[in-house]
C-alpha positions in Angstrom: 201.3 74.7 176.9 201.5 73.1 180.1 201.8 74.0 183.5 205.3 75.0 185.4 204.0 72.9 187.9 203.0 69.4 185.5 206.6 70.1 184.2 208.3 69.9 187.5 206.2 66.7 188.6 207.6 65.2 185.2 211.1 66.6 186.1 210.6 65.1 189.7 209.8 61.4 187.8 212.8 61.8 185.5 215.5 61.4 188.1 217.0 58.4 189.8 220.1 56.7 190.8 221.3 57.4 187.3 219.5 60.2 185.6 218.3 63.4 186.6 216.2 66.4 185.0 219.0 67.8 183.0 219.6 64.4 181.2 216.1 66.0 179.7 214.1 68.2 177.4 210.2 68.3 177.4 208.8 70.3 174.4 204.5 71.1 174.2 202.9 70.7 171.1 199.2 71.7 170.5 197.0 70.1 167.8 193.4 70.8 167.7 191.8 69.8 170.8 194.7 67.8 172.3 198.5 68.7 173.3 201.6 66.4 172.6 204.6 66.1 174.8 208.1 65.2 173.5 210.2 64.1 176.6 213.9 63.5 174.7 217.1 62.2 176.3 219.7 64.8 175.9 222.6 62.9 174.5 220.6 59.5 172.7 217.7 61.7 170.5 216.5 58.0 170.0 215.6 57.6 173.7 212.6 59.7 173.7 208.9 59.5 175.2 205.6 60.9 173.1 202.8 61.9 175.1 199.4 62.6 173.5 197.0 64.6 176.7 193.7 64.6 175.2 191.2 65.9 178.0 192.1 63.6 181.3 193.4 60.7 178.2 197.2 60.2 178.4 198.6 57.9 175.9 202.5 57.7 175.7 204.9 55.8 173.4 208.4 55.4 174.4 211.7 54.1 173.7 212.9 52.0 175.2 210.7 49.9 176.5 210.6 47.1 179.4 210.5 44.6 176.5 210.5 46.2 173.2 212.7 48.9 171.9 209.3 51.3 171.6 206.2 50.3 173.6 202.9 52.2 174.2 201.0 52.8 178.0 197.5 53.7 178.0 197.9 56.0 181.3 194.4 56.5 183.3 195.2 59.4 184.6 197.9 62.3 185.5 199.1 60.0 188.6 199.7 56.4 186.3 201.4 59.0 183.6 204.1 60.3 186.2 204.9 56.3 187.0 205.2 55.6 183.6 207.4 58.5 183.3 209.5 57.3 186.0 209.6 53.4 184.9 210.8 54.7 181.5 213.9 56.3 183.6 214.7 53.1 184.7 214.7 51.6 181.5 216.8 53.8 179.9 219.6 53.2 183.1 219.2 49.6 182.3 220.0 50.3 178.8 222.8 52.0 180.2 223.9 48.6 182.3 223.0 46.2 179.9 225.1 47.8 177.4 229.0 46.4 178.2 227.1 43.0 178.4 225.3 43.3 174.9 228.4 44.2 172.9 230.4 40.9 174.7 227.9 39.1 173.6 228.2 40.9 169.8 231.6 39.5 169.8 231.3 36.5 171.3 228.8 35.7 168.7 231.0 37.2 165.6 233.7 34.6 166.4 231.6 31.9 166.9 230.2 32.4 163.2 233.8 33.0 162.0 234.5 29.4 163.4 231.5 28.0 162.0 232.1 29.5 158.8 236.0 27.8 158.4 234.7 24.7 159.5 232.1 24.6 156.6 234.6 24.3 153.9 236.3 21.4 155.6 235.6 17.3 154.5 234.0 15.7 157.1 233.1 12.3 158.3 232.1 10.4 161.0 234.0 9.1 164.2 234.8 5.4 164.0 234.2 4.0 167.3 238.2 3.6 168.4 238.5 7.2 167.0 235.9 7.7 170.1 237.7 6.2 172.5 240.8 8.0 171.6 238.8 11.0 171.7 237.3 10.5 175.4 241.0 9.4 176.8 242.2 12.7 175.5 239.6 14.6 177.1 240.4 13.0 180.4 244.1 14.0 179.8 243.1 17.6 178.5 240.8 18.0 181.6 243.5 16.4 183.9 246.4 19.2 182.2 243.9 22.0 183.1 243.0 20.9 186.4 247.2 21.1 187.2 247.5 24.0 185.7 244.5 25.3 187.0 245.6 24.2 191.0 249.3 26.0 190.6 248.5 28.9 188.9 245.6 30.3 190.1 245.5 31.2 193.8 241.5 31.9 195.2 240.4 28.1 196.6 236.9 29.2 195.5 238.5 30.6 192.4 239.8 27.2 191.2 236.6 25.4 192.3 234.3 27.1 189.9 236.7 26.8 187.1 237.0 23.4 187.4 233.7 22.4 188.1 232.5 24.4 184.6 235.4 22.6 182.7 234.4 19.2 183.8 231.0 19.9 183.1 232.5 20.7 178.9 234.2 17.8 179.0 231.3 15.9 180.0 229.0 17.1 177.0 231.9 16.4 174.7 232.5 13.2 175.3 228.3 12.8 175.1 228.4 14.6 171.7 231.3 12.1 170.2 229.0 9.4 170.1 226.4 11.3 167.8 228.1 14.0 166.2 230.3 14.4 162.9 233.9 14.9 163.0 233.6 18.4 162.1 230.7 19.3 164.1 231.9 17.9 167.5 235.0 20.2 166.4 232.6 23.5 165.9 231.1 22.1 169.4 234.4 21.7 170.8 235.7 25.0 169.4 233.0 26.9 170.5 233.0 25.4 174.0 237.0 25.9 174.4 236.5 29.6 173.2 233.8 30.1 175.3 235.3 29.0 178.1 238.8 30.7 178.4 236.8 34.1 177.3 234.3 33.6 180.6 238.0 32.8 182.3 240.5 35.0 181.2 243.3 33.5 183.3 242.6 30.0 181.9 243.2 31.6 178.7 247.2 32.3 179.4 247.3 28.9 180.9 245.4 26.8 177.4 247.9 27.4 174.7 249.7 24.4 174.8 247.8 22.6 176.2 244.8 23.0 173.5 247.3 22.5 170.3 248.7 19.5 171.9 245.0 17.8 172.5 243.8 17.3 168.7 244.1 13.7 167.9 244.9 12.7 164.5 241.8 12.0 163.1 240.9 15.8 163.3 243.7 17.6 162.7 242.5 16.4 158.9 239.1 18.5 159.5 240.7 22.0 160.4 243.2 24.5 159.0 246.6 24.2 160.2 247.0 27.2 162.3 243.1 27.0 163.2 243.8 27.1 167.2 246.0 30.0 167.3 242.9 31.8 165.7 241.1 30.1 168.3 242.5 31.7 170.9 243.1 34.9 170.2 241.0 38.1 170.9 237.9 39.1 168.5 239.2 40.9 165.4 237.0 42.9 163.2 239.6 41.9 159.7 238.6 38.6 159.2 241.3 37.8 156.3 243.7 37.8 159.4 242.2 34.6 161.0 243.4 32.1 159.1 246.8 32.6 157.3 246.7 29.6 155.4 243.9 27.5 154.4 245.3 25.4 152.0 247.8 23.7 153.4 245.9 21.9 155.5 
């Protein structure tokens, strides 16, 4: 067993700006000649730290890590174990913080693969080089569109700035990728930028509707699905047969 007092200190370590001793249990072990600790988070079983106090040797494994889900400190002595304890702490509040961010990311990345996955099926062929120019006049009228739409609708001066600078920068690695990409991978380029986009600027999403399924020139409206940028625009959805109604008539 361990001291009321060594608990307290590891109590003491446990608590910051987001979790205090209660979030905690510490359970003693003995084996042989050494003692194990088990420090466990009270409400994620997962988010545990296992403490092996051999002599004046601490060795602890933990989850999470700084880096890795589980990571080990060799501790020299009581003093380095009780900042380990405390650093681990931390990581789980980041956890905590990071969390929101992580599962955005999840869906961000489902519906790009969703995209990706449509496109595959469809022909594709290159750009001819008037198809090109088409292409770069109509991304100097889409940009144009947003910009108006942009300046009237949305009212923070530094508001409108950002969101225009990001769009031109888009448009500028569109018209770059025309010249070397595939008709139907400058559209999974374009897709994924235009998704992108109006989902890191949800009030440019209300304003891209029309202006979006008035953009596509002919040459690609033969390399996606018909109703392919209503999908586009519309919030994750874990029922994928509901993104495209009708493939075929394309």
């Amino acid at each position: 067993m361990i001291t009321e007092t060594f608990r307290q200190e590891i109590y003491q370590h446990l608590s910051n700006d987001f979790t205090q001793s209660e979030d905690f249990t510490i359970d003693a072990v003995t084996k042989s000649n050494s003692k194990k600790l088990l420090i466990t988070y009270r409400y994620l079983k997962h988010y545990n730290m296992e403490i092996i106090i051999d002599g004046n040797d601490f060795r602890a494994w933990y989850v999470p890590g700084e880096i890795l889900q589980r990571e080990y400190f060799p501790a020299k002595d009581k003093s380095d174990l009780l900042n380990c304890i405390e650093e681990w702490a931390k990581y789980i509040a980041e956890e905590f913080k990071s969390t929101p961010t992580h599962k955005k990311f999840v869906e961000h990345e489902a519906k790009i693969q969703d995209i990706e996955d449509f496109l595959a099926e469809s022909k594709d062929e290159s750009f001819k080089n008037s198809e090109i120019e088409e292409l770069k006049m109509r991304l100097d009228s889409l940009q144009k569109e947003f910009e108006t739409k942009i300046n009237k609708d949305l009212e923070e001066d530094r508001e409108k700035e950002k969101v225009i600078r990001n769009l031109s920068r888009e448009i500028d690695i569109l018209k770059s990728q025309s010249e070397l990409l595939s008709k139907k991978n400058w559209f999974l380029s374009f897709s994924t930028r235009m998704y992108l986009y109006t989902q890191n600027n949800p009030r440019v999403a209300k304003l891209s509707g029309s202006i979006l399924h008035n953009f596509l020139p002919e040459g690609l409206k033969q390399v996606i699905p018909n109703n392919f940028m209503d999908y586009l625009l519309e919030e994750p959805k874990n029922n994928k047969t509901k993104k495209i109604e009708d493939k075929a008539n394309k």
